[in-house]
C-alpha positions as CSV (number, residue, x, y, z in Angstrom):
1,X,164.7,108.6,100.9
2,X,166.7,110.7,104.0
3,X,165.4,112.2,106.6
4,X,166.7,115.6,106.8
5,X,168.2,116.8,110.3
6,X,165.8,118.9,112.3
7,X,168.3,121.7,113.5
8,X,166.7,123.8,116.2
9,X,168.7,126.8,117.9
10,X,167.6,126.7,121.8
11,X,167.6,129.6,124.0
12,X,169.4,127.9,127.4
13,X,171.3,124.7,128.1
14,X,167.9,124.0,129.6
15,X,166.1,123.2,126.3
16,X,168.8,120.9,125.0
17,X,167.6,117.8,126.7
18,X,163.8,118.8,126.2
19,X,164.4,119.4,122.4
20,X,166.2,116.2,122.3
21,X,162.8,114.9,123.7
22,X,160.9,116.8,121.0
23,X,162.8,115.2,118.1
24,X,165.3,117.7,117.0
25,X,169.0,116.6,115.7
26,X,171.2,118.7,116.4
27,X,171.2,122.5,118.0
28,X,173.0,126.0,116.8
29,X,174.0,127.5,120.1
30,X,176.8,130.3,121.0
31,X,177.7,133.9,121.9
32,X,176.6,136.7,120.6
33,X,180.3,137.8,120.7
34,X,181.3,135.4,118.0
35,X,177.7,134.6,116.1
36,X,174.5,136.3,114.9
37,X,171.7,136.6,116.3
38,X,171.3,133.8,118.7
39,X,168.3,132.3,120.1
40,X,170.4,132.6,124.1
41,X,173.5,133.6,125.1
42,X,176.0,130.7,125.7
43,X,179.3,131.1,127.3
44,X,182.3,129.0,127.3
45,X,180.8,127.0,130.5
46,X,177.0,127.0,128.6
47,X,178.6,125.7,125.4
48,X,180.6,123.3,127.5
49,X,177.4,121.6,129.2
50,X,175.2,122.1,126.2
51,X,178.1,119.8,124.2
52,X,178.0,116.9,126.6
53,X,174.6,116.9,127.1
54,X,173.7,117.0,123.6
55,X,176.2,114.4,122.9
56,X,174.7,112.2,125.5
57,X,171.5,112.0,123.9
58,X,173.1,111.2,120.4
59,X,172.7,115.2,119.6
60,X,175.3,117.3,117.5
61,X,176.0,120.7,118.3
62,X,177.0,123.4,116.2
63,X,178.6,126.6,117.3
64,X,178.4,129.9,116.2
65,X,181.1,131.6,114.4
66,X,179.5,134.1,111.8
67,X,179.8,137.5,112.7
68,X,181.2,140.2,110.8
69,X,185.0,140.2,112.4
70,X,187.0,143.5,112.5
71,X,191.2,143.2,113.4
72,X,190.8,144.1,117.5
73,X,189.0,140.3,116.9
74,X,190.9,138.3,115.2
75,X,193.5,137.3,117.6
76,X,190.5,136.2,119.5
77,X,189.4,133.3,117.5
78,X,192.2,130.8,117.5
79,X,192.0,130.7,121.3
80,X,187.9,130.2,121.1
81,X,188.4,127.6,118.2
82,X,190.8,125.3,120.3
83,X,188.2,125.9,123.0
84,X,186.0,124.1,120.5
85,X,187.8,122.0,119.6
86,X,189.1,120.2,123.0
87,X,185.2,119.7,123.9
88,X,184.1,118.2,120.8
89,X,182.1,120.6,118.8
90,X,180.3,119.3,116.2
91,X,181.1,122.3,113.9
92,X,181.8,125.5,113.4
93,X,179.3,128.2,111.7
94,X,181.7,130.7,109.7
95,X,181.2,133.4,107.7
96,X,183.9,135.1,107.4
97,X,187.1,133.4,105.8
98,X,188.9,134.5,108.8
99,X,187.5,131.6,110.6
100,X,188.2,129.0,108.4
101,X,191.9,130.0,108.1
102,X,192.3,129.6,111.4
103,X,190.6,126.5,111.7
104,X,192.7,124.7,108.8
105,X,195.6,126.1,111.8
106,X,194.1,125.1,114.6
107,X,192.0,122.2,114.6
108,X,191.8,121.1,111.0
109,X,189.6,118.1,111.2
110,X,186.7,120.7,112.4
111,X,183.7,120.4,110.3
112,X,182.8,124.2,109.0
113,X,179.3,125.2,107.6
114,X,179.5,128.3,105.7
115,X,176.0,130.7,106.5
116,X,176.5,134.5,105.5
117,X,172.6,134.3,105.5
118,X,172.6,136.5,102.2
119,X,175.2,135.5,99.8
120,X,174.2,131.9,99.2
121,X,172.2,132.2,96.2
122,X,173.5,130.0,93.6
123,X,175.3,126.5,93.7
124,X,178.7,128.0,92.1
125,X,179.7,129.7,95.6
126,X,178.5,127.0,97.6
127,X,180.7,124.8,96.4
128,X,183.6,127.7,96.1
129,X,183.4,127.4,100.0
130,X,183.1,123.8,99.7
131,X,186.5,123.5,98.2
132,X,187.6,125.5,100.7
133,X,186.4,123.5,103.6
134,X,182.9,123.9,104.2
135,X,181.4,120.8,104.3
136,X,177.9,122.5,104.3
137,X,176.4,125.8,103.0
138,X,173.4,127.1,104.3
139,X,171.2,128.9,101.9
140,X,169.8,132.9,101.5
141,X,166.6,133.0,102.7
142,X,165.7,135.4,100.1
143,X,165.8,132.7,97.2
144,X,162.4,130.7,96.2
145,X,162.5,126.3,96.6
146,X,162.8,126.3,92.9
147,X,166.6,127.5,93.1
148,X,167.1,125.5,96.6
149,X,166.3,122.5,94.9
150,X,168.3,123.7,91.8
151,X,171.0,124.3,93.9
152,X,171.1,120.6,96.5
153,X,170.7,119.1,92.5
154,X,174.2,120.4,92.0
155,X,175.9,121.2,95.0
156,X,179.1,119.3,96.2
157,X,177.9,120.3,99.6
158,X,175.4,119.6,102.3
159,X,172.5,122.1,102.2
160,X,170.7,123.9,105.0
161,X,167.4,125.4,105.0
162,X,165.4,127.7,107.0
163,X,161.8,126.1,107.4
164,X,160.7,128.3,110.3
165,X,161.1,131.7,112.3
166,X,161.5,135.0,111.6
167,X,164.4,136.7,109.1
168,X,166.8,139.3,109.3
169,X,166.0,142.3,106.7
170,X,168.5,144.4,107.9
171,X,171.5,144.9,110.1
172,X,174.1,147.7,110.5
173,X,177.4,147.1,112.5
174,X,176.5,150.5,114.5
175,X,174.4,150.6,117.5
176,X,171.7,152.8,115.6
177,X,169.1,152.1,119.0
178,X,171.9,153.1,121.3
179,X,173.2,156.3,119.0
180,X,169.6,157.4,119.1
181,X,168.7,157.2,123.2
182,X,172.2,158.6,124.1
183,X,170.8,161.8,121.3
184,X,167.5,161.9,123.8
185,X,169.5,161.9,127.0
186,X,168.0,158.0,128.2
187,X,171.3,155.9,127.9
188,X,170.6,152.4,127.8
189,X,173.2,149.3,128.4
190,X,173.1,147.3,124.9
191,X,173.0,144.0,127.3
192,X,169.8,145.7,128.9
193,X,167.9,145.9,125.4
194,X,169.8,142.6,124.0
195,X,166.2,140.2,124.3
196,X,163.7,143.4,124.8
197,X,160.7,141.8,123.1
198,X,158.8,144.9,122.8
199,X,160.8,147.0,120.4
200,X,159.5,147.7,116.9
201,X,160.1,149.6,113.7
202,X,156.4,150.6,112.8
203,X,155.4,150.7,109.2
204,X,151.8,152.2,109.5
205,X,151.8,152.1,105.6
206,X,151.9,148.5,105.2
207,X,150.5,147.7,109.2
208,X,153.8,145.9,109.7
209,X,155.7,145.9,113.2
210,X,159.2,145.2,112.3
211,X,160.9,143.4,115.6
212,X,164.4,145.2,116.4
213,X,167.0,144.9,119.0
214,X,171.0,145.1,119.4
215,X,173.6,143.1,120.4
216,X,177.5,143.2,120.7
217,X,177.2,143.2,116.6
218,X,175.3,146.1,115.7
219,X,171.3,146.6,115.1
220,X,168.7,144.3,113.7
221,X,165.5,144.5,112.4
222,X,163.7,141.3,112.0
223,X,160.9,140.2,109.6
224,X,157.3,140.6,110.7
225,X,156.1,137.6,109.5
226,X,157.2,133.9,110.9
227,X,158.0,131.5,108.0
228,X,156.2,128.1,108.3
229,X,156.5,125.7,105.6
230,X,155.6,122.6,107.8
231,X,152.9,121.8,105.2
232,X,155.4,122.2,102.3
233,X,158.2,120.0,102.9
234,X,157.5,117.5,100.6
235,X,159.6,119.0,97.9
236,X,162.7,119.8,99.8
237,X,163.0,116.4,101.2
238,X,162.3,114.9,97.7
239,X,165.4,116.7,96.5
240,X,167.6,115.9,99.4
241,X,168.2,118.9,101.3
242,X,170.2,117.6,104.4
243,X,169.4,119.9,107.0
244,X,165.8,121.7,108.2
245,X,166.2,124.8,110.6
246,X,163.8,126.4,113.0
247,X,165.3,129.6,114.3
248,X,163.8,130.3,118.0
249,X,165.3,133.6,118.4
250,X,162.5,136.0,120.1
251,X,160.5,132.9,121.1
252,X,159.8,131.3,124.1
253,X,161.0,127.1,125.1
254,X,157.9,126.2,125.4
255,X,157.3,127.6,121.6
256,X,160.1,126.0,120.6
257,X,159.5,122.4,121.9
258,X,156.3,122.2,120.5
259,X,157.0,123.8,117.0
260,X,160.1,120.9,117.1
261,X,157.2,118.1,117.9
262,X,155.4,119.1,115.2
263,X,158.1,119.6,112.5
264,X,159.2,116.5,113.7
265,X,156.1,114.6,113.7
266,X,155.8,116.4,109.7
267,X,159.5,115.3,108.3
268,X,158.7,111.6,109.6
269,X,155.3,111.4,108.2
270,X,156.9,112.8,105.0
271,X,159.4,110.3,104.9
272,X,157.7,106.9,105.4
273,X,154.2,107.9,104.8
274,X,153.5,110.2,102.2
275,X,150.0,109.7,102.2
276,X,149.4,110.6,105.8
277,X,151.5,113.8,105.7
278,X,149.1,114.7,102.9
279,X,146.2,113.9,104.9
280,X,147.8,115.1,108.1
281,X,149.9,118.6,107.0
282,X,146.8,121.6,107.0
283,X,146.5,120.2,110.7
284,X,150.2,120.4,111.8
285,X,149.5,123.8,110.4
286,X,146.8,124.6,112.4
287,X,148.4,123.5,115.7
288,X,151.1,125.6,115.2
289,X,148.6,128.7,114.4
290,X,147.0,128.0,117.8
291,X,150.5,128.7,119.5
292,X,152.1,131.6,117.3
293,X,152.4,134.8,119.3
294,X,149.3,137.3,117.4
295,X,151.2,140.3,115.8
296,X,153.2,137.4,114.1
297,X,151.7,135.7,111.2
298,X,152.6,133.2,109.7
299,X,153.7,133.2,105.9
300,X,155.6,131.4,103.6
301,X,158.4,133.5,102.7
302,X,160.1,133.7,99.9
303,X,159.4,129.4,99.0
304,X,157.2,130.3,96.4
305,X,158.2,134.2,95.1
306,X,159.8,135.0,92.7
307,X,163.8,135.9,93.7
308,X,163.5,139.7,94.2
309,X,166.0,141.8,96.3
């Protein structure tokens, strides 16, 4: 049996070697001009470092390319992609076919994983993308294990899941949060509010604080529950996903290093002692409860729902 890659997505150059330490695989780093919601901001000289010191430990690192591209962008990408290219990116994250078209131009050996975040639901389009490049899709969040594993069982691709962090549930291309405080008269920079941790959507209904914030591609608003499946893994690396992902956006390093410990310490247990992860998984759990911020809880997802949109 594999062990799937622990993918982790680090917040400075600074956690790269200290998640390397932790046990994670490989990172998901870039800027937000280029990719979606990003645990840090990484420019060309961040990526740059992050790279060789990733690759110096044995690391890969995969750069952002998934945001929704309009035309005043698109001339942009093959100078980014060369950029990439010359210092040994591990891949490319793409969403957007733009992206790959310019890749097969520009550096056509690239590896490409294809993450709209939504849209992979089945195994059909996965492998569509798959015989269009990508050599791995990574999977809707929204979609129950049942059809991940239905999917890994026929998909010419690598698969990715998310195993830990929070969600988008919505995002609009317009700068809602910005449109609304230039209507009160308080104008505020989007790179002011870009990692404001204390801006929520209330839902007194439901008692639900619904994180939001904006960047260069619009507004968010983030689940406001965590997913944790560390206890659950047993299934998905049964059926061979390739590649587990904890999204660190909003959280701290010293969140992140520790939740990459303990998934790691979980995937490794599952792997060459099943018996022990059994014995061992409710208190992996439990460590991570004792270190999860309190008006986030932690839940499950959509692992076990029924597929409802």
């Amino acid at each position: 049996m594999k062990k799937p890659e622990l993918l982790v997505t680090p917040t400075c150059v600074h956690d790269i070697p200290l998640l390397a330490a932790a046990g994670a695989d490989a990172f998901v780093i870039g800027e937000q001009r280029y990719g979606l919601r990003l645990s840090g901001e990484f420019n060309r000289e961040d990526v740059q470092k992050a790279i060789a010191l990733a690759h110096s430990k044995g690391k890969k690192v995969y750069v952002a390319m998934n945001a929704i591209f309009h035309n005043d962008k698109v001339g942009e990408l093959a100078n980014y992609i060369k950029f990439l290219k010359e210092i040994k990116a591990d891949a490319i994250i793409f969403g957007d076919p733009a992206v790959l078209m310019t890749v097969r131009e520009i550096a056509p050996k690239m590896k490409l994983h294809w993450n709209t975040e939504t849209t992979a639901t089945n195994w059909y389009t996965c492998n569509y993308w798959g015989r269009k490049g990508a050599a791995r899709a990574v999977l809707a969040r929204e979609i129950n294990m049942d059809a991940m594993i239905e999917t890994k069982e026929n998909a010419e691709v690598e698969i990715e899941v998310q195993v830990h962090g929070m969600t988008c549930m919505f995002q609009s291309k317009r700068s809602l949060l910005g449109n609304y405080f230039e209507y009160q008269g308080n104008v505020m920079e989007i790179e002011n509010r870009k990692y404001e941790r204390n801006m929520f959507l209330h839902d007194k209904e439901r008692n639900n604080k619904y994180p939001i914030f904006e960047d260069e591609n619009g507004t968010h608003i983030m689940s406001p529950n965590d997913i944790c499946i560390i206890d659950e893994l047993e299934e998905l690396i049964n059926a061979g996903v390739d590649s587990f992902k904890i999204d660190g956006i909003f959280k701290s390093s010293k969140y992140l290093i520790r939740v990459t410990e303990l998934y790691r310490e979980a995937i490794d247990l599952c792997v060459e002692d099943a018996e022990k992860y059994e014995e061992k998984r409710t208190e992996l759990l439990n460590e991570i409860e004792k270190i999860q911020p309190e008006h986030r809880p932690l839940d499950t997802g959509f692992f076990f729902k029924e597929t409802v949109y």
